[in-house]
LUMDOFI-204101 format. One record per residue (C-alpha): chain; x, y, z. Coordinates in Angstrom, 1 decimal, decimal comma. Each point is the difference from the previous one (the first is absolute). Example, Ala and Ser with C-alpha at 12.3 -4.5 7.8 and 13.67 -1.06 7.14 Angstrom:
! LUMDOFI-204101
kette:A	c1:12,3	c2:-4,5	c3:7,8
kette:A	c1:1,4	c2:3,4	c3:-0,7
! end
This chain:
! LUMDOFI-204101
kette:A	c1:106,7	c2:96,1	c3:108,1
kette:A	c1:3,3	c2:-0,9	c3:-1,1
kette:A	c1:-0,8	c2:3,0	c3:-3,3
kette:A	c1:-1,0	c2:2,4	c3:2,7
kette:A	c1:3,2	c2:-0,2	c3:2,2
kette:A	c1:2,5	c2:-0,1	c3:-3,7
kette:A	c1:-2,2	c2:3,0	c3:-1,0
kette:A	c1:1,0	c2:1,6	c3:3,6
kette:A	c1:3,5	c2:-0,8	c3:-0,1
kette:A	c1:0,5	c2:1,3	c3:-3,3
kette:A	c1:-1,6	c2:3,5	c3:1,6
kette:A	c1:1,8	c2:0,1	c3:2,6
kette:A	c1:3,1	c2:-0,2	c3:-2,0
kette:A	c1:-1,2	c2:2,7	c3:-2,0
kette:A	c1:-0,5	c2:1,9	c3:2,8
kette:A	c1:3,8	c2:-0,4	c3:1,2
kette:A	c1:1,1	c2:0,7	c3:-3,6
kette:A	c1:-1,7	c2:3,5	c3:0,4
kette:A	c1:1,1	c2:0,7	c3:3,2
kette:A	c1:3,7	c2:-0,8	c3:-1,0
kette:A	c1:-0,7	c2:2,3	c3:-3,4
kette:A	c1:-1,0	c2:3,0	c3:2,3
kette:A	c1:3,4	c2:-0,4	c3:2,4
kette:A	c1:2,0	c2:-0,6	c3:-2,6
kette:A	c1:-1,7	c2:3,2	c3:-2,3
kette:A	c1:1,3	c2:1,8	c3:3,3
kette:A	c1:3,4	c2:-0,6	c3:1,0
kette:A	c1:0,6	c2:0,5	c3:-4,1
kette:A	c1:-1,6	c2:2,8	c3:0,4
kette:A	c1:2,5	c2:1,3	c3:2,7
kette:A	c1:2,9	c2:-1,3	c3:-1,5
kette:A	c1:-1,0	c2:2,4	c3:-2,8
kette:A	c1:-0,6	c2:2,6	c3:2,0
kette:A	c1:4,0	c2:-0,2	c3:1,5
kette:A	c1:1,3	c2:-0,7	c3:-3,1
kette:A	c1:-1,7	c2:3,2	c3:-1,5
kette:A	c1:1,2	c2:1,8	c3:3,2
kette:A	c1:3,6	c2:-0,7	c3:-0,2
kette:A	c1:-0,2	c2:0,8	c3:-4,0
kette:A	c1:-1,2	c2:2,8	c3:1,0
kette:A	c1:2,6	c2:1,1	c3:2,6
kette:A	c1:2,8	c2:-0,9	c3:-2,7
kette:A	c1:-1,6	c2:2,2	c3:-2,6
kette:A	c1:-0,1	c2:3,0	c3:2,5
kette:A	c1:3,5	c2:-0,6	c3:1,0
kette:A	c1:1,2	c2:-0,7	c3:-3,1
kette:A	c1:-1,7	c2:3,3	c3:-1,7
kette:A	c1:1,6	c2:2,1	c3:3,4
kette:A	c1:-3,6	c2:0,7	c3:1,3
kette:A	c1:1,1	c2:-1,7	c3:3,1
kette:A	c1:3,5	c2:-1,1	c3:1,5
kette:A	c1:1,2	c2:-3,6	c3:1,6
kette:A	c1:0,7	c2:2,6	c3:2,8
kette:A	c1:-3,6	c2:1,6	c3:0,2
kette:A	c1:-1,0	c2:-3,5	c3:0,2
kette:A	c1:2,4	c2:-1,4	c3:2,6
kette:A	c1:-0,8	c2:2,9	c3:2,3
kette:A	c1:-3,7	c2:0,4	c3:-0,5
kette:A	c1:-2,7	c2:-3,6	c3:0,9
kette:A	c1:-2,8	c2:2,6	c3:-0,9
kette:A	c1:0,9	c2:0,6	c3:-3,4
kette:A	c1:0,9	c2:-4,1	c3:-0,5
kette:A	c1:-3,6	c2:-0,7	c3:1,6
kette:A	c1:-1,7	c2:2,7	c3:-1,4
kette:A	c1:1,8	c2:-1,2	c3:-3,9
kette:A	c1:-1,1	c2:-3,9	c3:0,8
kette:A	c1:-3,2	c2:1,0	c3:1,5
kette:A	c1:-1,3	c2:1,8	c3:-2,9
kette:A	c1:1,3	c2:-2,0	c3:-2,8
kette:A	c1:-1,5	c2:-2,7	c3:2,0
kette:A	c1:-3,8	c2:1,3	c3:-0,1
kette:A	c1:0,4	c2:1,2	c3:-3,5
kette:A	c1:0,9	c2:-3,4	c3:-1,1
kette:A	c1:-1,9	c2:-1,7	c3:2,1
kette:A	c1:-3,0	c2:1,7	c3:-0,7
kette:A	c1:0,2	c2:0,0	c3:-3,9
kette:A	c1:0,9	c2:-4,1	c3:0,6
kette:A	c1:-3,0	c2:-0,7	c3:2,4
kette:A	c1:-1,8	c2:2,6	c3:-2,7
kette:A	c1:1,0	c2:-2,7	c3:-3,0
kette:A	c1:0,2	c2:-3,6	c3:1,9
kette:A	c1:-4,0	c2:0,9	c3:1,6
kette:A	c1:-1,0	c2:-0,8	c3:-3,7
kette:A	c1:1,2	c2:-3,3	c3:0,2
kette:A	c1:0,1	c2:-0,6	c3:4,0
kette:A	c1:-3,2	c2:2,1	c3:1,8
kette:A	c1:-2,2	c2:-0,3	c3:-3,0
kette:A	c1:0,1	c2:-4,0	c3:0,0
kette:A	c1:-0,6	c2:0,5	c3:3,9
kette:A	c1:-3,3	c2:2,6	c3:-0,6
kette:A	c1:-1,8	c2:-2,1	c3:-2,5
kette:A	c1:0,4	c2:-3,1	c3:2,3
kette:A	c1:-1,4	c2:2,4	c3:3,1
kette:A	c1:-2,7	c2:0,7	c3:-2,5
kette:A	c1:-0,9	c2:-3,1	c3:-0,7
kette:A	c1:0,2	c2:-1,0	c3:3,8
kette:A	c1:-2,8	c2:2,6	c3:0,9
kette:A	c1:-2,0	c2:-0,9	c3:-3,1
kette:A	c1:0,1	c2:-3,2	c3:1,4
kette:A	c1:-1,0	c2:0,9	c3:3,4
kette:A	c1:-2,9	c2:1,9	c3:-1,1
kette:A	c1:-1,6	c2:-2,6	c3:-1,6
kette:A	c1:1,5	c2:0,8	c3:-3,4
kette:A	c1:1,2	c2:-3,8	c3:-1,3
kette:A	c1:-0,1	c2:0,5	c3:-3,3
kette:A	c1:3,0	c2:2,3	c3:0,2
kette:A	c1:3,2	c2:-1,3	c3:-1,7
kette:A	c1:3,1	c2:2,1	c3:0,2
kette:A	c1:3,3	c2:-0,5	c3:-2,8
kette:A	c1:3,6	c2:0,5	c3:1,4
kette:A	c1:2,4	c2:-0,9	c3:-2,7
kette:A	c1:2,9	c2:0,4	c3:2,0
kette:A	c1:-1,0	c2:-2,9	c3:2,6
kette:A	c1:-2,1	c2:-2,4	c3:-2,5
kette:A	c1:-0,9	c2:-2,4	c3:3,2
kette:A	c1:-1,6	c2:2,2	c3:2,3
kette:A	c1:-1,8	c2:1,3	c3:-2,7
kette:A	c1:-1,2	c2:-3,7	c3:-0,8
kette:A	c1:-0,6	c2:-0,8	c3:4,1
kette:A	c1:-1,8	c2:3,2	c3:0,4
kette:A	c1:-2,9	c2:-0,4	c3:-3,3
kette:A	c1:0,1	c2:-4,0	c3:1,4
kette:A	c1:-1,4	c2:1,3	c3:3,5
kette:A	c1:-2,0	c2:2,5	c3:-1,9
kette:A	c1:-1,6	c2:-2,7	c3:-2,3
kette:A	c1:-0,3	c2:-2,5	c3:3,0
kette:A	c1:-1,7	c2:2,9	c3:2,6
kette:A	c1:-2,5	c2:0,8	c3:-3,1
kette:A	c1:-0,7	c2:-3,9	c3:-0,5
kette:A	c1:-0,9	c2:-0,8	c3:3,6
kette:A	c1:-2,0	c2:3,6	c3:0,1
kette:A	c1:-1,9	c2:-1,6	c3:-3,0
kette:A	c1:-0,6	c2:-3,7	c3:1,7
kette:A	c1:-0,8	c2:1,8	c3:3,2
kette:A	c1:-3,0	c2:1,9	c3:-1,4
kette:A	c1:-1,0	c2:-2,9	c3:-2,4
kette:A	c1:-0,2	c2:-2,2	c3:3,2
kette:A	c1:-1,8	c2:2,4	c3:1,9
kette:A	c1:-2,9	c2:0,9	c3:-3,2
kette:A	c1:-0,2	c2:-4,0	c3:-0,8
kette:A	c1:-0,5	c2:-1,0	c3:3,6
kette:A	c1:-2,7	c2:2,6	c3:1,2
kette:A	c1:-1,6	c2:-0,8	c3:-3,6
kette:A	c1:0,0	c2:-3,8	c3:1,1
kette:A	c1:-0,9	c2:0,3	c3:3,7
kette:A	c1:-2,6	c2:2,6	c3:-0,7
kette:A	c1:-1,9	c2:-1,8	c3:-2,5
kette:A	c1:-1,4	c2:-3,1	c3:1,9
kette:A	c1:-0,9	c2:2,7	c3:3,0
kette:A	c1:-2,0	c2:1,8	c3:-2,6
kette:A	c1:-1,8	c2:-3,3	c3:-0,5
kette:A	c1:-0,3	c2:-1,0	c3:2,9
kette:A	c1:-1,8	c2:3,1	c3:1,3
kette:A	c1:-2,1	c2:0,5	c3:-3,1
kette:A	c1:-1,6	c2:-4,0	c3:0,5
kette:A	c1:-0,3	c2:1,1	c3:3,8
kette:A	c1:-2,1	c2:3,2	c3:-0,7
kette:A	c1:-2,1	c2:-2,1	c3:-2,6
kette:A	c1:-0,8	c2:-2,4	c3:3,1
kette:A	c1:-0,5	c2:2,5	c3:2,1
kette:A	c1:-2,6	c2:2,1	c3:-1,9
kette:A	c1:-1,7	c2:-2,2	c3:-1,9
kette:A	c1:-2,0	c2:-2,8	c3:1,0
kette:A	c1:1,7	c2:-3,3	c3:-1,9
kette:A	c1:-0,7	c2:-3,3	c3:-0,9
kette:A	c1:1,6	c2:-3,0	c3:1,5
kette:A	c1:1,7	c2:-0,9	c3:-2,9
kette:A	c1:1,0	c2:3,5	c3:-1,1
kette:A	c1:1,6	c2:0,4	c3:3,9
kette:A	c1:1,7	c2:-2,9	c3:-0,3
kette:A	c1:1,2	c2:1,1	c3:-3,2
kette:A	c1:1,7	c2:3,3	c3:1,1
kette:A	c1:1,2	c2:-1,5	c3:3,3
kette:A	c1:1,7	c2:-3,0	c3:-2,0
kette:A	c1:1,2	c2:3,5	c3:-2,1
kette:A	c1:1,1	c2:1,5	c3:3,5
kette:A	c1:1,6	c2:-3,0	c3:1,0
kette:A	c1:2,2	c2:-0,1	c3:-3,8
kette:A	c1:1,1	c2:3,6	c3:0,9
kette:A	c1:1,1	c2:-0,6	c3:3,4
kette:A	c1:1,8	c2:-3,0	c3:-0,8
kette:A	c1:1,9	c2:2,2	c3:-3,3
kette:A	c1:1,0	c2:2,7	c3:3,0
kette:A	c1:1,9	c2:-2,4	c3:2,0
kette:A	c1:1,5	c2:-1,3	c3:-3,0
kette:A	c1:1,3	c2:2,9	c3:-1,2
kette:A	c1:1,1	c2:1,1	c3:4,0
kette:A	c1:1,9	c2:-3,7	c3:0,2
kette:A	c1:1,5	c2:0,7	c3:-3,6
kette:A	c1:1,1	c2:3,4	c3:1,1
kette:A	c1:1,4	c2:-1,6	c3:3,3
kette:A	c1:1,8	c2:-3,0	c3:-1,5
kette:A	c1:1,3	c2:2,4	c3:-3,0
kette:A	c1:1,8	c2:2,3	c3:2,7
kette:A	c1:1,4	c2:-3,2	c3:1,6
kette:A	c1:1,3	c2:-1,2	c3:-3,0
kette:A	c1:1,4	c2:3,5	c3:-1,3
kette:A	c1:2,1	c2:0,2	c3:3,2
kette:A	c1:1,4	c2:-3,7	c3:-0,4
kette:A	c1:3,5	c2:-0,5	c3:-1,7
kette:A	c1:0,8	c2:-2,9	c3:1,7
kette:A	c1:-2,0	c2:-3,5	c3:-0,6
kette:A	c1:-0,4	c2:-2,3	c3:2,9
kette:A	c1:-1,8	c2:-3,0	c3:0,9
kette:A	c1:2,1	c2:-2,0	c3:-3,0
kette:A	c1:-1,5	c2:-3,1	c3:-1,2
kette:A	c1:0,5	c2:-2,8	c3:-2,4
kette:A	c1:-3,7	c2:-1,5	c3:-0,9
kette:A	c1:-2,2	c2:-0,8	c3:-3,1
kette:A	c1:-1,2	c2:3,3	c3:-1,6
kette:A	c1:-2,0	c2:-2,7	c3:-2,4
kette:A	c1:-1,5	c2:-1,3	c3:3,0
kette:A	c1:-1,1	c2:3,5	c3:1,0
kette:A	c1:-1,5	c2:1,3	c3:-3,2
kette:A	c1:-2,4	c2:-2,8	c3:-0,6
kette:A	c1:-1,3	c2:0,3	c3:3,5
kette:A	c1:-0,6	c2:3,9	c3:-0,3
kette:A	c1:-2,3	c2:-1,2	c3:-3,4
kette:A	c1:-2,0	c2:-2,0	c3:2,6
kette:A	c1:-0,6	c2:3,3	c3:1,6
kette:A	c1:-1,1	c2:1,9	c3:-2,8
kette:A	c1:-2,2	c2:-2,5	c3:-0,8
kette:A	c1:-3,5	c2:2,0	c3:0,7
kette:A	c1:1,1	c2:2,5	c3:-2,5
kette:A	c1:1,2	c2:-2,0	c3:-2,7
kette:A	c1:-3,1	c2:-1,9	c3:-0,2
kette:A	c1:-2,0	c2:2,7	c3:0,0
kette:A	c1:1,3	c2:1,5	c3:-3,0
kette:A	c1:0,3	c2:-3,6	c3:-1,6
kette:A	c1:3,7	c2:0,0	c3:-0,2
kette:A	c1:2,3	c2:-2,8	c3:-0,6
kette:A	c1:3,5	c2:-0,7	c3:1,1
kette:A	c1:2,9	c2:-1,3	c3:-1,4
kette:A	c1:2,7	c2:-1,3	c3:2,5
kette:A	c1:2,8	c2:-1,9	c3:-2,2
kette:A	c1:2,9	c2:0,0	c3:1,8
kette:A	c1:2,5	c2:-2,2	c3:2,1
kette:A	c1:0,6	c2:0,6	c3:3,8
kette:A	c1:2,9	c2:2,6	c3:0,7
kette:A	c1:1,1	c2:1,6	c3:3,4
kette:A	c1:1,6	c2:3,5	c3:0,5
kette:A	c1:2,0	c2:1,2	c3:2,9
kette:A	c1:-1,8	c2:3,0	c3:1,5
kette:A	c1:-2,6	c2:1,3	c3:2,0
kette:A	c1:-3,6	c2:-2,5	c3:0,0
kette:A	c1:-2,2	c2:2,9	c3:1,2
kette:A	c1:1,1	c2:2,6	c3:-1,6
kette:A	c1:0,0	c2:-2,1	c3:-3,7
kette:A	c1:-3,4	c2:-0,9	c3:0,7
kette:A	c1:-1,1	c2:3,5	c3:-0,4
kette:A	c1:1,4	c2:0,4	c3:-3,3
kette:A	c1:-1,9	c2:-3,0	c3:-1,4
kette:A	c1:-3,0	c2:1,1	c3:1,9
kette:A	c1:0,3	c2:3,2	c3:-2,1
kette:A	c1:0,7	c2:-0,8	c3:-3,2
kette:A	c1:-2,7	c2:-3,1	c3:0,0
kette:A	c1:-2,6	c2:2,5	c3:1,3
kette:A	c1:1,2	c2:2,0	c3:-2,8
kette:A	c1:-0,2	c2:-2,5	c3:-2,5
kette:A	c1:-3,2	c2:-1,1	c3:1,2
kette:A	c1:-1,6	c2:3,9	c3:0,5
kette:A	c1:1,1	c2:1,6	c3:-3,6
kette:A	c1:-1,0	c2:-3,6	c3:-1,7
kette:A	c1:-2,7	c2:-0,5	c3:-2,5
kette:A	c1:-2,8	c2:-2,1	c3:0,6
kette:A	c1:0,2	c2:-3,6	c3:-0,6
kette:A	c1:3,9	c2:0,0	c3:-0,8
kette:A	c1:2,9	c2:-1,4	c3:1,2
kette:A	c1:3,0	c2:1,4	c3:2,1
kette:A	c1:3,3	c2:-2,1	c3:-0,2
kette:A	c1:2,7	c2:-0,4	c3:2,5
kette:A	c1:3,4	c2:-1,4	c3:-0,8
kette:A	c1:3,1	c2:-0,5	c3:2,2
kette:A	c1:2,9	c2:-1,2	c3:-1,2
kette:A	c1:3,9	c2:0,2	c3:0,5
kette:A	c1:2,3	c2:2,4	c3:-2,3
kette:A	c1:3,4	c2:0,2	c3:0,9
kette:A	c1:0,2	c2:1,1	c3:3,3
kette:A	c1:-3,4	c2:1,4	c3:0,3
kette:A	c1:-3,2	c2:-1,4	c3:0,9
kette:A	c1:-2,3	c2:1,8	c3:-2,8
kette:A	c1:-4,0	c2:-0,4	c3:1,0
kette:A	c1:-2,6	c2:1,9	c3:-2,7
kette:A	c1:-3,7	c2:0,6	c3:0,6
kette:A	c1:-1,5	c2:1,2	c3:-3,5
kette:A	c1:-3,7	c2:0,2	c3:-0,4
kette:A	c1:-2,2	c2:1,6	c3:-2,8
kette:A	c1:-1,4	c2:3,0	c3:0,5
kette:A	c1:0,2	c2:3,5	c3:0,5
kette:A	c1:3,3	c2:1,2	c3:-1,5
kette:A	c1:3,0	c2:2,0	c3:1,5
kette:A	c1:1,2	c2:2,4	c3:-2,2
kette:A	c1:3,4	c2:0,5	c3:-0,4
kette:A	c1:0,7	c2:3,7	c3:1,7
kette:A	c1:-2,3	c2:-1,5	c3:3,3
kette:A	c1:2,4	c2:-3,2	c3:0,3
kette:A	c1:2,4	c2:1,5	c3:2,0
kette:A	c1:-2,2	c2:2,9	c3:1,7
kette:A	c1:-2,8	c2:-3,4	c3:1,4
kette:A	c1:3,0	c2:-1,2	c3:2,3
kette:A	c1:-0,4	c2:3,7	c3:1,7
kette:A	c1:-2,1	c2:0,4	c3:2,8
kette:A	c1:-3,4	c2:0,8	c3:-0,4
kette:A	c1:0,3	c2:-0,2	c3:-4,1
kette:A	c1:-2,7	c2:-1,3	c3:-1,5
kette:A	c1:-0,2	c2:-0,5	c3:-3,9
kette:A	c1:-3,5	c2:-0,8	c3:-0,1
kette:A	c1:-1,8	c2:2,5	c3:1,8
kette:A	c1:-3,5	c2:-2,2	c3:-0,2
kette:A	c1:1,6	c2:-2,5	c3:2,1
kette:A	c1:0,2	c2:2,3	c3:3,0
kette:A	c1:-2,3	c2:-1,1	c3:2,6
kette:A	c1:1,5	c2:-3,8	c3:-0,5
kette:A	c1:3,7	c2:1,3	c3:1,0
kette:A	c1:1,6	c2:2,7	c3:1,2
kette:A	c1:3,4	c2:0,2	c3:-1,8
kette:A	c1:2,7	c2:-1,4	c3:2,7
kette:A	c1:0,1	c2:-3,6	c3:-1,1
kette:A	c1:2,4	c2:0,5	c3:-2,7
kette:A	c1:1,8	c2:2,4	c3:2,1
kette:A	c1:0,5	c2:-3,0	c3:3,2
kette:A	c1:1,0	c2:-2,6	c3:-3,5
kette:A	c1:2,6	c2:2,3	c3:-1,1
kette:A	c1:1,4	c2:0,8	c3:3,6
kette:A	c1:0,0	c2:-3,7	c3:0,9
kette:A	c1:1,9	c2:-1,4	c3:-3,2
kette:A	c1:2,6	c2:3,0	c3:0,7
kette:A	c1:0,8	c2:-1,3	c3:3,7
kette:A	c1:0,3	c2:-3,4	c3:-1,2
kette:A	c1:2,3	c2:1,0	c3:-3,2
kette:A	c1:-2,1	c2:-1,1	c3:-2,6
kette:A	c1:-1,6	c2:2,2	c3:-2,9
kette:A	c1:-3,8	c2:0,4	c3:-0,8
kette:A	c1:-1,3	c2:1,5	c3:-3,5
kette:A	c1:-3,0	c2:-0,8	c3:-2,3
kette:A	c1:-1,2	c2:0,0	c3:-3,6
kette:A	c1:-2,5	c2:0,0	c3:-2,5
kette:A	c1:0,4	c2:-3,7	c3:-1,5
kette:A	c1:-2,5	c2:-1,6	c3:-2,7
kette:A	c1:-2,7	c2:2,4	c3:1,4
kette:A	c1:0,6	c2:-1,2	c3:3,2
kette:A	c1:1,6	c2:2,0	c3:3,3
kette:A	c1:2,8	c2:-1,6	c3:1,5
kette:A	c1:1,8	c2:0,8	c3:3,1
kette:A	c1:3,5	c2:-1,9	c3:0,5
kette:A	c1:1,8	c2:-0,3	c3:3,1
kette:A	c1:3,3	c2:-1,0	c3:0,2
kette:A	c1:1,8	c2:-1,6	c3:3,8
kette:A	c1:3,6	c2:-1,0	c3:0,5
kette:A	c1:0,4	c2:-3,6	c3:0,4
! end
């Protein structure tokens, strides 16, 4: 936010600047104009053309002398100062209707004011940024919405036309009931997502034991760990952070359901939490399938997924709520590739 204002400030002074250049082009421009006027009356008295006397006793010929000189000048000086004034000011109006046409890829160059230049291919870049997020968002939710409809009314059409057994209905309803239960995910992801994009301010401040916290979300994974025999390693002291419980909870709920999701059968997944600095530093590595390194910034955008075959287990907005989370409470979040294993590492003030 604070960017965005400097970035405004600094237009609005280039604004001023111009507006300043354009009076000041003028009143030179006059003061030209007179001077070239009264040269002009000298050399025609001087050369007996004219006499001090013809111009005492005729105000035509004075206004008729200054008012042509005037336009002359003033035209062949407006003529020669529109190459460096109104030229400027066209390709900026050109890039303003660009812009309002749905052009944002159009940059304009303005040597003479370097920062508007710089403001103006900044809003460009910016407009043609969100344009591109905007129509990601909208492909990658319909895609992820629409799929587990499709399902859901392909299973219903089998049980509708075609007579079943009893374990094959309970088979697609247990199906059905899998689908359903991904579409409110993905509409309570989407919901909480929007909440947290709109939130700059953290509330609900707490001191407590993030140590605590993460061993009992484990617990809660438990059903899925143990069906995919995983292990866990938990080596770590207790620690407490100052922020917000609930909204912490979510990004340990992530990144263990991560962990435990993109995990190998019968491995291990390792949390560690210990104190560096000023920063609580927490890691969740597990071995598995690997993040290359062009996706490790892209998976913390919403809806990315690296692994497409994972899919129908997520829904890409996990990463997204981590990374949003972390930023409100001032802390960074990255991972890596370590000994063949994935590690994500987050780090809290303390």
């Amino acid at each position: 936010m604070k960017n965005k204002l400097k970035t405004e400030i600094e237009h609005l002074k280039s604004l001023k600047k111009l507006r300043w250049t354009l009076i000041l082009t003028v009143g030179i421009v006059l003061i030209i104009a007179i001077g070239v006027a009264l040269l002009l009356e000298y050399l025609l008295i001087s050369t007996n053309v004219i006499t001090e006397e013809m111009i005492s006793n005729s105000w035509l010929l004075v206004v008729l002398i200054f008012g042509v000189t005037s336009f002359i000048t003033g035209t062949l000086l407006f003529i020669f100062a529109g190459r460096f004034i109104l030229n400027p000011i066209n390709k900026l109006l050109d890039g303003m209707n660009k812009l309002s046409n749905g052009q944002y890829d159009a940059q304009i160059e303005i040597n003479a004011f370097p920062q508007i230049t710089k403001s103006f291919n900044k809003l460009a870049k910016e407009l043609q940024n969100v344009q591109i997020l905007r129509q990601d968002f909208i492909n990658n939710f319909s895609h992820e919405f629409k799929t587990p409809i499709v399902s859901i009314k392909g299973l219903i059409g089998l049980m509708k036309t075609k007579k079943l057994s009893k374990e094959k209905e309970r088979e697609y309803l247990e199906i059905i009931d899998e689908e359903i239960n991904r579409l409110s995910l993905i509409t309570t992801n989407v919901l909480n997502f929007s909440k947290l994009d709109n939130q700059e301010i953290l509330t609900e401040y707490s001191s407590y034991d993030v140590s605590e916290q993460i061993r009992r979300i484990v617990l809660l994974f438990e059903r899925q760990w143990t069906n995919k025999n995983l292990t866990f390693k938990l080596d770590f002291d207790e620690f407490t952070v100052d922020g917000n419980e609930d909204m912490l909870k979510e990004v340990w709920v992530n990144l263990i359901d991560n962990a435990i999701k993109f995990s190998n059968e019968n491995t291990e997944i390792e949390i560690n939490v210990v104190k560096n600095d000023n920063f609580i530093v927490v890691t969740v590595s597990n071995e598995g399938v690997k993040i290359l390194d062009e996706d490790k910034d892209k998976i913390f955008n919403k809806f990315y997924q690296a692994d497409k075959s994972y899919s129908k287990t997520g829904n890409g907005i996990g990463l997204s709520i981590v990374k949003k989370i972390v930023s409100l409470h001032k802390g960074r979040v990255g991972v890596d590739n370590i000994n063949n294993k994935t590690v994500f590492t987050v780090k809290l003030p303390c």
